[in-house]
N, C-alpha and C positions, 0 to 999 in steps of 0.2 A: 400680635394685636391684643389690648386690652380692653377688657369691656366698661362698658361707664358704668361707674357705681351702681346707680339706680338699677341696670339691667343685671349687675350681676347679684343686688342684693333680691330681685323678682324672682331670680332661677332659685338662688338658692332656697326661699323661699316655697317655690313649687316643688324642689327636692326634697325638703322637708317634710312636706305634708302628703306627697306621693309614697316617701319612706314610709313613716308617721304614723297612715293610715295603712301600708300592711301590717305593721308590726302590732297595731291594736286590735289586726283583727283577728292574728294570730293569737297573741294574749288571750285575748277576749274567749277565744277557740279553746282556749286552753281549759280556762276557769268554768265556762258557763255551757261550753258545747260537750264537752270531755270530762270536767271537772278534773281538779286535781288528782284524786283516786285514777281515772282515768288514764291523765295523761301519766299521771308515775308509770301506772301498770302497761299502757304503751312503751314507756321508756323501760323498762324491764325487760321486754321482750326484745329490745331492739338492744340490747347490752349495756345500757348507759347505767355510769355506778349513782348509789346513792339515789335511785331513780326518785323517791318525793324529795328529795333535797330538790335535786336536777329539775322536776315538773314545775317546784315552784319559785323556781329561779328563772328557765323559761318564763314564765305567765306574767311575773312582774316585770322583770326586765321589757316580755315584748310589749304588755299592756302599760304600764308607769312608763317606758322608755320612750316606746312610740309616739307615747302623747308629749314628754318634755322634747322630742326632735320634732316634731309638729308643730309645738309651739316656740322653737328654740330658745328650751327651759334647763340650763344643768348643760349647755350640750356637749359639751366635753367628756364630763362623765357620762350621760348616757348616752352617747355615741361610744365609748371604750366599753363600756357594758354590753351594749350590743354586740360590738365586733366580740368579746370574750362568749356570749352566748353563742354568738354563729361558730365560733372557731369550734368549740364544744360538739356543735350540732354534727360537725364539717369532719371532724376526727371520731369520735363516738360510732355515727350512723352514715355518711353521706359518701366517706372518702374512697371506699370500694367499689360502689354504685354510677361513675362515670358522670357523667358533663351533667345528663338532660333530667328533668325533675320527674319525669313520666317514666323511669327507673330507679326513680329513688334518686337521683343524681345531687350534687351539691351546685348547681346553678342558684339556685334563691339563695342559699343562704352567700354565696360571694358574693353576692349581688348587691344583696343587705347590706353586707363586710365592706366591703367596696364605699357603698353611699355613707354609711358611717363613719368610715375611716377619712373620708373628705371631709365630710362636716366635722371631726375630731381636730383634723389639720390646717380648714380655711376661719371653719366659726359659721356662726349660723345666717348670719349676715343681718344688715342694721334693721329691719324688719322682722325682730325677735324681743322674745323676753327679755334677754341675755343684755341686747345691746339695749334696751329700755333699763332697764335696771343701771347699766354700765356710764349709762349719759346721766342720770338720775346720782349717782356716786360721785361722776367728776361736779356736780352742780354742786354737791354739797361739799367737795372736797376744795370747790375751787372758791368757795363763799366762807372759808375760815379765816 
């Protein structure tokens, strides 16, 4: 069964901005709760290389990214951005720690990976920047 446009461009929609909004507010978490100094020096302890490279690669990606899959802005690339940050997250720190996030587990971040990696492979649906911009190109393309 196929869903009718309109319902599937609403979901993908609310998986957007259900993604979107964790991911900013991890960012956000990064920068303004932790601060970069922070979060590197967390990511030092936890073994991650290059840990201020690593924090503020983190912070953009989850604060810049979150918000272009939100608004489905870029979403290609920053949905592969994403996935490349969780992978990171998921090998680094997570992949020892088991399923559940209340041991440190990599549950969020597949989770993330997961919702990313659909949005990378369906598109953000016609209720996005993406496809604004895309209808807006064939107008002009189709008006030469």
């Amino acid at each position: 069964m196929t869903l009718p446009q309109t319902a599937r461009d609403t979901l993908l929609l609310v998986a957007r901005i259900l993604v979107g909004v964790v991911l900013i507010a991890h960012g956000w978490q990064k920068f303004a709760t932790y601060g970069i100094g922070g979060t590197a020096g967390s990511f030092a302890q936890m073994g991650v290389p290059l840990p201020a490279v690593s924090a503020v690669f983190a912070a953009v990606v989850e604060l810049v990214g979150g918000a272009a899959l939100l608004l489905g802005a870029a979403t290609v690339v920053a949905g592969a951005l994403v996935v490349l940050d969780m992978l990171g997250a998921f090998l680094l720190v997570h992949v020892g720690n088991g399923v559940f996030v209340t041991d440190g587990g990599f549950e969020l971040v597949w989770t993330v990976a997961a919702a990313a990696l659909v949005l990378v492979a369906v598109g953000p649906g016609r209720f996005s920047v993406d496809a604004t911009l895309a209808g807006r190109r064939r107008t002009v393309v189709g008006a030469r």
